[in-house]
C-alpha positions as CSV (number, residue, x, y, z in Angstrom):
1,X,20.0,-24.4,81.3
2,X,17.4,-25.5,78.1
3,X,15.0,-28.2,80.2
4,X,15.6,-32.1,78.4
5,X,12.8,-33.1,75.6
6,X,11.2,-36.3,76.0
7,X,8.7,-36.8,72.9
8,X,5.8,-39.3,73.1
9,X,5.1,-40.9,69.8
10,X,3.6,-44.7,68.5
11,X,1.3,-45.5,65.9
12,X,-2.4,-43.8,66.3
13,X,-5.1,-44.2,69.2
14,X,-2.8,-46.3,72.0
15,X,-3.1,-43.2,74.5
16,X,-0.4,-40.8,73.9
17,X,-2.6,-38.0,74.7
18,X,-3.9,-39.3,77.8
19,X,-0.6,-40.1,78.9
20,X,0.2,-36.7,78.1
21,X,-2.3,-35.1,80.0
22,X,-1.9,-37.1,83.1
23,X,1.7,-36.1,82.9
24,X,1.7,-32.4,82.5
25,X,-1.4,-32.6,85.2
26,X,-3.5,-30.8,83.0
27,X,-6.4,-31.6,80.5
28,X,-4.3,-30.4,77.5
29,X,-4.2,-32.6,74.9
30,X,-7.6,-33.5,73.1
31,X,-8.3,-37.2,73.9
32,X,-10.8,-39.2,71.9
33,X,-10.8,-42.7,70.7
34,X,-10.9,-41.6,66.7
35,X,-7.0,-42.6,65.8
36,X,-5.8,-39.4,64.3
37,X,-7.0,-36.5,66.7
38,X,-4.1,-35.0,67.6
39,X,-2.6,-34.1,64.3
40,X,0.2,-31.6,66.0
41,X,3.3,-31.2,68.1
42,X,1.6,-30.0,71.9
43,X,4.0,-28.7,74.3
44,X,4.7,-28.4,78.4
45,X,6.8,-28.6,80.6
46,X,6.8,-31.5,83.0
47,X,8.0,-31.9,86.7
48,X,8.9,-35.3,88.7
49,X,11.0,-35.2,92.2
50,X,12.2,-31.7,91.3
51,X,13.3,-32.4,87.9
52,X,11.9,-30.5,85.2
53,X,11.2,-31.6,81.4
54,X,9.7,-30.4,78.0
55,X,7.3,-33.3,77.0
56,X,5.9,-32.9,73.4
57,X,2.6,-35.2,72.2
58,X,3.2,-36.1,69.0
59,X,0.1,-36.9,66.4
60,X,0.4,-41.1,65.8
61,X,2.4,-42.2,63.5
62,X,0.9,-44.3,60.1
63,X,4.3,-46.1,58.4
64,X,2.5,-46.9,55.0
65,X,-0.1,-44.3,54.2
66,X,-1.3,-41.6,51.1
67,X,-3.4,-39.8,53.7
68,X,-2.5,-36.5,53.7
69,X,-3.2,-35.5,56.9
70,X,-1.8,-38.5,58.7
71,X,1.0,-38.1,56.0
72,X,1.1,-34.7,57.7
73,X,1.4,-36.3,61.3
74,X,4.2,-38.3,60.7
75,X,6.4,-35.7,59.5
76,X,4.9,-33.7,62.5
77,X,6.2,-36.3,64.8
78,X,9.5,-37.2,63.1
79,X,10.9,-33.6,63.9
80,X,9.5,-34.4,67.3
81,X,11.9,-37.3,67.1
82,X,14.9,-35.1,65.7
83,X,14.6,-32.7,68.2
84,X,13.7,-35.0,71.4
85,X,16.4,-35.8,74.1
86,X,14.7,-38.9,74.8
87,X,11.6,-41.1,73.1
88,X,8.6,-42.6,74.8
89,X,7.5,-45.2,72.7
90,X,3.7,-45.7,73.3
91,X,2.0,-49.5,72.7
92,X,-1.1,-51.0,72.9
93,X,-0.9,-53.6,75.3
94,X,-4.8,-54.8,74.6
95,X,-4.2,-54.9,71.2
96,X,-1.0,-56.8,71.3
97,X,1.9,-56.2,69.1
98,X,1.4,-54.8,65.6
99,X,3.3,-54.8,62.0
100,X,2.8,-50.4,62.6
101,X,4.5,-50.8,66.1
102,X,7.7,-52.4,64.7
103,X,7.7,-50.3,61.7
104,X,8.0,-47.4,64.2
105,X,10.2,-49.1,66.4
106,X,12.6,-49.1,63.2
107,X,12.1,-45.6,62.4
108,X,12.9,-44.6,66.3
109,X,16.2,-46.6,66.0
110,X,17.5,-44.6,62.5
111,X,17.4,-41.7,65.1
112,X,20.0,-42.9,67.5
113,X,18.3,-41.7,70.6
114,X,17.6,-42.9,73.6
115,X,14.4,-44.9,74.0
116,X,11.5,-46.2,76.9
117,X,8.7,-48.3,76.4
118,X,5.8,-47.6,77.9
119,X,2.7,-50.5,77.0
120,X,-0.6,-48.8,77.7
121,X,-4.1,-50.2,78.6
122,X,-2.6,-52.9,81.0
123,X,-5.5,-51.9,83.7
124,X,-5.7,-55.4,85.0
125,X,-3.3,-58.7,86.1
126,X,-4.8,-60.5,83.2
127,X,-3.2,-58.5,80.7
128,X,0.5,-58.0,82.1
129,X,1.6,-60.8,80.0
130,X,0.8,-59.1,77.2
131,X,3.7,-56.7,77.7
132,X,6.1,-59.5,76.9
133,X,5.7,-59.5,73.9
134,X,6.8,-56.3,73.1
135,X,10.6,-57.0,73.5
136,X,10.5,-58.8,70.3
137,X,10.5,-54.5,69.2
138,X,14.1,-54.9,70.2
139,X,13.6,-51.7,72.2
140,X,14.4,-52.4,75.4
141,X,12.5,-53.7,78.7
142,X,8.4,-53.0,77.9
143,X,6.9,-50.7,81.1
144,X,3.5,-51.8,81.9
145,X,1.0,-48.6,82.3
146,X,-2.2,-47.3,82.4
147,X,-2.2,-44.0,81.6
148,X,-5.9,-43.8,81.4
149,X,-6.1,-44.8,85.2
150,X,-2.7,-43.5,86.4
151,X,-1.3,-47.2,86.8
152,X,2.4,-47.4,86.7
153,X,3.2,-43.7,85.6
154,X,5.8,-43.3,88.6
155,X,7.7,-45.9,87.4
156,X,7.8,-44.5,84.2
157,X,8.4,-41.1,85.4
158,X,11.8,-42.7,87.3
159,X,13.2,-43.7,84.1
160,X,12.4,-40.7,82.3
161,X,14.3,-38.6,84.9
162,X,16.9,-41.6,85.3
163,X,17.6,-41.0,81.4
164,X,17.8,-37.2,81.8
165,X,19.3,-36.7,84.6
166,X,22.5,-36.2,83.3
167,X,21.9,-33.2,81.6
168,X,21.5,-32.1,85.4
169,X,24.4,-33.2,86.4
170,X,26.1,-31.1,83.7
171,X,28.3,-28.6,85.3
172,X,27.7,-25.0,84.0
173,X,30.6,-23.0,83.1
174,X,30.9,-19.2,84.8
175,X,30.2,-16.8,82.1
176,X,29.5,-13.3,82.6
177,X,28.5,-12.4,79.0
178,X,25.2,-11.7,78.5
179,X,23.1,-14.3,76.4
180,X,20.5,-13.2,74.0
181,X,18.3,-15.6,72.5
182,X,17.4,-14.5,68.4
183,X,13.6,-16.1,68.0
184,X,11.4,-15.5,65.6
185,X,9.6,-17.5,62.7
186,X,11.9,-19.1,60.0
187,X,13.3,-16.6,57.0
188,X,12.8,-13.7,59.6
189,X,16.2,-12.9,59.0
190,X,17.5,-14.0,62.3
191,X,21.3,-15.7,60.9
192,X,21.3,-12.5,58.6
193,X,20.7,-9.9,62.0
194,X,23.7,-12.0,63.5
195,X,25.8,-12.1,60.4
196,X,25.4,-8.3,59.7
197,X,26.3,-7.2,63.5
198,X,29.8,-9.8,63.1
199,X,30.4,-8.5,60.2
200,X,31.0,-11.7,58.5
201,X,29.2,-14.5,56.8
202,X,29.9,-17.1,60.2
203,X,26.0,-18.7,59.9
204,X,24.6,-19.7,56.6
205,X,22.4,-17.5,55.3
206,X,19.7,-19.2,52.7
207,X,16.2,-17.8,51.0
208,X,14.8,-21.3,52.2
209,X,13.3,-21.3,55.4
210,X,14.5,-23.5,58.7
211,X,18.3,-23.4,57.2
212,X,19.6,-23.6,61.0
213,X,18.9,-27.0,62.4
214,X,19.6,-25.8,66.1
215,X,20.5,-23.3,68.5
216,X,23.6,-21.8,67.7
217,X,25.4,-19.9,70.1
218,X,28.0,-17.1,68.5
219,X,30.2,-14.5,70.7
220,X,30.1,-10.9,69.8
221,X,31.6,-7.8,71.3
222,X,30.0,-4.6,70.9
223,X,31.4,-0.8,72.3
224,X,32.7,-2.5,75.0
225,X,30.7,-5.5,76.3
226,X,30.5,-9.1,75.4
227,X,27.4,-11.2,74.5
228,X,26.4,-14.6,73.4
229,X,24.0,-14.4,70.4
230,X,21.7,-17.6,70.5
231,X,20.3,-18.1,66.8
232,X,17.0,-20.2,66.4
233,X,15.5,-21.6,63.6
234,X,13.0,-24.1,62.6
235,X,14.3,-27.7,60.9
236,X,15.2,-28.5,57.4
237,X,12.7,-29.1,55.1
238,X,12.1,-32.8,54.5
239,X,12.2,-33.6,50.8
240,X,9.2,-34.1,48.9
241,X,6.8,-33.2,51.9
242,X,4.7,-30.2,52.0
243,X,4.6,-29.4,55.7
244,X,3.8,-26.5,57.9
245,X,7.1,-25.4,59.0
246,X,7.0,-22.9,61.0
247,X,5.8,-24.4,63.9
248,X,9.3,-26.2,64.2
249,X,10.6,-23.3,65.4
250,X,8.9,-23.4,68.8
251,X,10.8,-26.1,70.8
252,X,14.1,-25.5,69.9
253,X,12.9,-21.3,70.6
254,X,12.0,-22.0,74.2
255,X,15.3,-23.6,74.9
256,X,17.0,-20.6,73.7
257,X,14.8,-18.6,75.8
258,X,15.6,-20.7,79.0
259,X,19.4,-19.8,79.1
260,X,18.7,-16.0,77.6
261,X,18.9,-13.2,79.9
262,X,17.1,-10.7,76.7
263,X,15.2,-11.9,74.2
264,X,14.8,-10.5,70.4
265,X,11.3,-11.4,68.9
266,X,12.2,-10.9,65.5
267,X,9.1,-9.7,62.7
268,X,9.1,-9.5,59.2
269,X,7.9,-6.2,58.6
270,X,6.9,-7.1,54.9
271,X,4.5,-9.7,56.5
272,X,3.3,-7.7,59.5
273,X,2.7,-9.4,63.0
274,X,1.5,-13.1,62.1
275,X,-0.5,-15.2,65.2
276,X,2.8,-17.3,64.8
277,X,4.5,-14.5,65.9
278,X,2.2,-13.7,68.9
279,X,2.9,-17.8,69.9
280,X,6.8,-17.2,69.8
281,X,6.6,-14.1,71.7
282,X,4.9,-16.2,74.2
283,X,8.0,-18.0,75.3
284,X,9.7,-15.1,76.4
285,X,7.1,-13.5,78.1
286,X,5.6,-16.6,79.9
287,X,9.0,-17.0,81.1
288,X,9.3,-13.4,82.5
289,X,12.2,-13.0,80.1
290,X,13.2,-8.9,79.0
291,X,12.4,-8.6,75.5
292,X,13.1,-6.6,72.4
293,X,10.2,-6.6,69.8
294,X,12.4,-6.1,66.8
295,X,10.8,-5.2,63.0
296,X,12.9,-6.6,60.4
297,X,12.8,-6.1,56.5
298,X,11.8,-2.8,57.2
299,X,13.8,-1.5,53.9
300,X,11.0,-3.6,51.7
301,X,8.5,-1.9,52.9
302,X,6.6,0.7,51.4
303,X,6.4,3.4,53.6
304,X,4.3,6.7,54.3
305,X,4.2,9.4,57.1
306,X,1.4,6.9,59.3
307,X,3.4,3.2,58.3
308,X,5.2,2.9,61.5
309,X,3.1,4.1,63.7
310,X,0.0,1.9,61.7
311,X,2.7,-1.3,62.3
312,X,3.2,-0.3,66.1
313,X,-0.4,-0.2,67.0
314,X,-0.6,-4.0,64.8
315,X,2.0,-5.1,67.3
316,X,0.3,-3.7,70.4
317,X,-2.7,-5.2,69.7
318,X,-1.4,-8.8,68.3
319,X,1.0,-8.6,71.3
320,X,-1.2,-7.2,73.9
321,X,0.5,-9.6,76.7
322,X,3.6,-7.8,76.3
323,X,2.9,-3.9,76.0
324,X,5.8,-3.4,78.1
325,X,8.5,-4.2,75.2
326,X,10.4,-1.8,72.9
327,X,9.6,-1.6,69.5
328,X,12.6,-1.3,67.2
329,X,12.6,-1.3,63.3
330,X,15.5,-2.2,61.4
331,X,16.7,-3.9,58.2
332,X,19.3,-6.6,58.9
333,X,20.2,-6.5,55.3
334,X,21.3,-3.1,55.2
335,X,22.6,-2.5,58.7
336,X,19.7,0.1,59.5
337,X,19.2,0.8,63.2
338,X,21.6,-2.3,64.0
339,X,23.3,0.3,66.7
340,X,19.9,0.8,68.4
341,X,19.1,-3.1,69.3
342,X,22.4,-2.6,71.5
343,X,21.6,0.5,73.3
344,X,18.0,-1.2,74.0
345,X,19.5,-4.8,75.3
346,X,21.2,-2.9,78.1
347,X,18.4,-0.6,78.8
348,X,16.0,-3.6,79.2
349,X,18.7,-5.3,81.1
350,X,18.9,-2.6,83.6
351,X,15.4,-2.2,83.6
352,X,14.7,-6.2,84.6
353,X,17.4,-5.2,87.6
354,X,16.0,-2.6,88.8
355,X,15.1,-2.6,92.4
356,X,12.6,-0.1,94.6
357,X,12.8,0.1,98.6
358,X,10.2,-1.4,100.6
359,X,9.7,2.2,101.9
360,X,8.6,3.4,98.3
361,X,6.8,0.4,97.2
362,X,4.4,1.2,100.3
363,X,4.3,4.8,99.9
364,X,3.5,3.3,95.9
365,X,0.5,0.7,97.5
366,X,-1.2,3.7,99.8
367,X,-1.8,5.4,97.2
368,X,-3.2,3.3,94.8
369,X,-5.5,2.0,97.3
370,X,-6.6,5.6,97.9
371,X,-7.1,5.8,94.1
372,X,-9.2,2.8,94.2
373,X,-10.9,1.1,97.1
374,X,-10.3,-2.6,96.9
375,X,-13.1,-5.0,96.4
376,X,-15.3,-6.6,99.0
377,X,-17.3,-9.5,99.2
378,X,-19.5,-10.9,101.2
379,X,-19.4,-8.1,103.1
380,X,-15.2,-8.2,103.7
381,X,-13.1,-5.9,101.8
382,X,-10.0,-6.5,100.5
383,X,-7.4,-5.3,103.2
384,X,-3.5,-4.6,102.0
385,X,-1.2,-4.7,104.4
386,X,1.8,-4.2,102.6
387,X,4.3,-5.1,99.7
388,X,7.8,-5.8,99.6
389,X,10.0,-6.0,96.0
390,X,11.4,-9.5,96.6
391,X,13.6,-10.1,93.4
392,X,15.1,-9.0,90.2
393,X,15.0,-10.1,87.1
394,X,12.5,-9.8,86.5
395,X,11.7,-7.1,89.3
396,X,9.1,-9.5,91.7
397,X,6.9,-8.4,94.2
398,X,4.7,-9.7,96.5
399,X,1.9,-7.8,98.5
400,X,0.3,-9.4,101.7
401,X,-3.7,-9.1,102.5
402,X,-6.1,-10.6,105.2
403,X,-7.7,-12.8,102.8
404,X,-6.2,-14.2,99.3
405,X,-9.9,-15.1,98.3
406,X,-11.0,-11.4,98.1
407,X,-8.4,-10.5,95.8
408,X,-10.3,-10.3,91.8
409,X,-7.9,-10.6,89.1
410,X,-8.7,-7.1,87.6
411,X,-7.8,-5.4,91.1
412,X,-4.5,-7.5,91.0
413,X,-4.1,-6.5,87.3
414,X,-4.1,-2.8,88.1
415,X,-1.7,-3.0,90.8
416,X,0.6,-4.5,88.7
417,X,-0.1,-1.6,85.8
418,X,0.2,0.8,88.7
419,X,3.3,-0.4,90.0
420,X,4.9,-0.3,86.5
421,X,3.9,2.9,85.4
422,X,5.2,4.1,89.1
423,X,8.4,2.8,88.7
424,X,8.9,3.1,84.8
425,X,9.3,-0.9,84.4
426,X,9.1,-0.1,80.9
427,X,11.4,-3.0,79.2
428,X,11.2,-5.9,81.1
429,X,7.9,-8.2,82.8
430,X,7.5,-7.7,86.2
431,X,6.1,-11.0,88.9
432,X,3.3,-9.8,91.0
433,X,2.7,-12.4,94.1
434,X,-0.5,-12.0,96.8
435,X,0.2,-14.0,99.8
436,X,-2.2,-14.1,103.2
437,X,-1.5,-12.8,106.2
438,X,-3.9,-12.7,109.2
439,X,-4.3,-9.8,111.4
């Protein structure tokens, strides 16, 4: 099930990033007190008392301005809006209430969406009062934070996950079929891959990119089996307004991803492999999901003897993180190779199920130990005791050693290559876990 999307947004410089930042426990977001830093959508997922969120950090948000870039960030934080379960509006409880503030306030309510507001800078007793004032927003009951010094975050947290929580309580149907998630940049030629293998014009189709507004889910049967086609796209472009769409396509993406058991990264072949491409790929792969790198357009492009093979390498290298992943070129307009993305969803699905015996996976360890010594330190080595495959999909394995500390990442890194190539994980991500255990 997609995780909920809370989207923090207010007018510039009242702390959205820190808040942010404390939030996701990280140091993600750039903070800095120059209004107009963060000038895009940042994304990460977010845990409180088990629950877990997508929070997005949205650049601030000017009503009446001819600057372009801060032009830019409100559109940038509108979709945010559009695509959020739930808004955290962000105040400036030193500053007081503001003509911006209620101009947002407005804007939030066009949306119909469920709303918290969170006052920031009230670090001290003299400035509670302050809050007060905010419910003349006509947003609801104003939470007093500090997001700079971590004051009041748990109760916002509890009415974040009080507002969500029923899309945990949502009940999950049993269904078998196997869902693949369609991701890709806008005009990839995602709706016209899923139109060409039903056979029928059932999603729009249009030149302009970011025609589908959300996920769509569409059934399909193919030589036997049933799937569950999930279709991503980035939003529709807002009129009069220049902006960088394609990077809309990322939140609604990694919901798709969430509830997929195979993901197709889809490429425009006519383009080659784009650093947007290399982001969306990301999803799946961070999230260990099997995927399908699949090379679309292929028709319109001109082609030699050394084309494909010059493409593949592109891909290898732009996609380094996921060598593991077939490569499949097709042209969704014509039908080419359409056959082949079916064979290859059930071979990486069978691949991401595999499972070895304990028995071989040790056999496996010895020798790659053998092949290389492992690393010392200090004057300890590196002992491995032995490994166990714990999981499937994705395949997960976890080897035990004397001492977790000795363990580099490029000796863990070649036990996982060695393990793969062993076992032919070709397809699908595999988990590699080192865990301690004393002698």
């Amino acid at each position: 099930m997609p995780k909920p999307i809370v989207a923090v947004v207010g007018r510039p410089n009242v702390g959205k990033s820190t808040l942010f930042n404390k939030l996701v426990g990280e140091r993600i977001a750039i903070v800095e007190d120059t209004p107009g830093v963060t000038r895009d959508r940042i994304i990460a997922d977010a845990e409180w008392q088990n629950h877990h969120f997508t929070l997005i950090d949205t650049g601030g948000i000017e009503p009446h301005t001819k600057d372009d870039i801060l032009l830019q960030m409100r559109v940038q934080a509108e979709v945010a809006i559009d695509m959020a379960d739930l808004i955290v509006l962000m105040v400036d409880g030193r500053e007081g209430m503001t003509s911006s503030d209620l101009e947002v306030a407005n804007m939030i309510r066009k949306h119909d969406k469920d709303v918290l507001l969170a006052v920031n800078k009230v670090d001290s007793r003299n400035l509670e009062n302050n809050a007060y004032e905010f419910y003349n927003l006509g947003i609801g009951e104003p939470l007093a934070i500090s997001a700079e010094q971590g004051l009041g975050l748990g109760d916002l947290l509890d009415e974040i996950i009080n507002h969500v929580k029923r899309y945990y309580d949502e009940e999950e149907t049993d269904d078998d079929r196997l869902k693949v998630a369609v991701i890709g940049k806008p005009n990839v030629g995602k709706s016209t891959l899923i139109n060409k293998i039903l056979g029928e014009e059932r999603l729009i189709v249009s030149d302009i990119p970011g025609t589908t507004r959300d996920a769509v889910d569409t059934s399909v049967r193919y030589d036997g089996e049933d799937y569950v086609l999930i279709d991503t796209a980035g939003l529709r472009r807002k009129k009069k307004i220049y902006e960088d769409i394609e990077r809309y396509s990322i939140v609604r993406a990694i919901a798709a991803v969430e509830r997929s058991q195979v993901v197709l990264v889809l490429i425009d072949g006519s383009q080659g492999v784009t650093e947007q491409d290399a982001k969306i790929a990301g999803i799946a792969h961070n999230r260990s999901i099997p995927s399908i790198i699949i090379v679309n357009k292929w028709d319109a492009v001109e082609k030699d003897n050394k084309t494909m093979k010059k493409m593949e390498d592109d891909i290898r290298d732009a996609l380094s993180f996921m060598d593991y992943a077939p490569i499949i070129f097709i042209s969704a307009k014509t039908g080419q190779r359409l056959g082949k993305i079916f064979e290859t969803i059930e071979f990486v699905k069978s691949q991401s199920a595999k499972r070895i015996t304990t028995g071989k996976v040790n056999e496996a360890l010895a020798e790659f130990v053998m092949m290389k010594q492992p690393p010392s330190k200090h004057g300890r080595r590196l002992k491995l005791y032995y490994a166990s495959q714990v999981a499937i999909n994705p395949p997960t394995f976890v080897v035990f050693v004397n001492d977790t500390t000795l363990v580099h990442f490029s000796y863990q890194r070649y036990l996982e290559n060695k393990l793969r190539e062993t076992f032919d994980f070709f397809g699908t991500p595999i988990r590699f876990f080192v865990r301690e255990r004393k002698e």
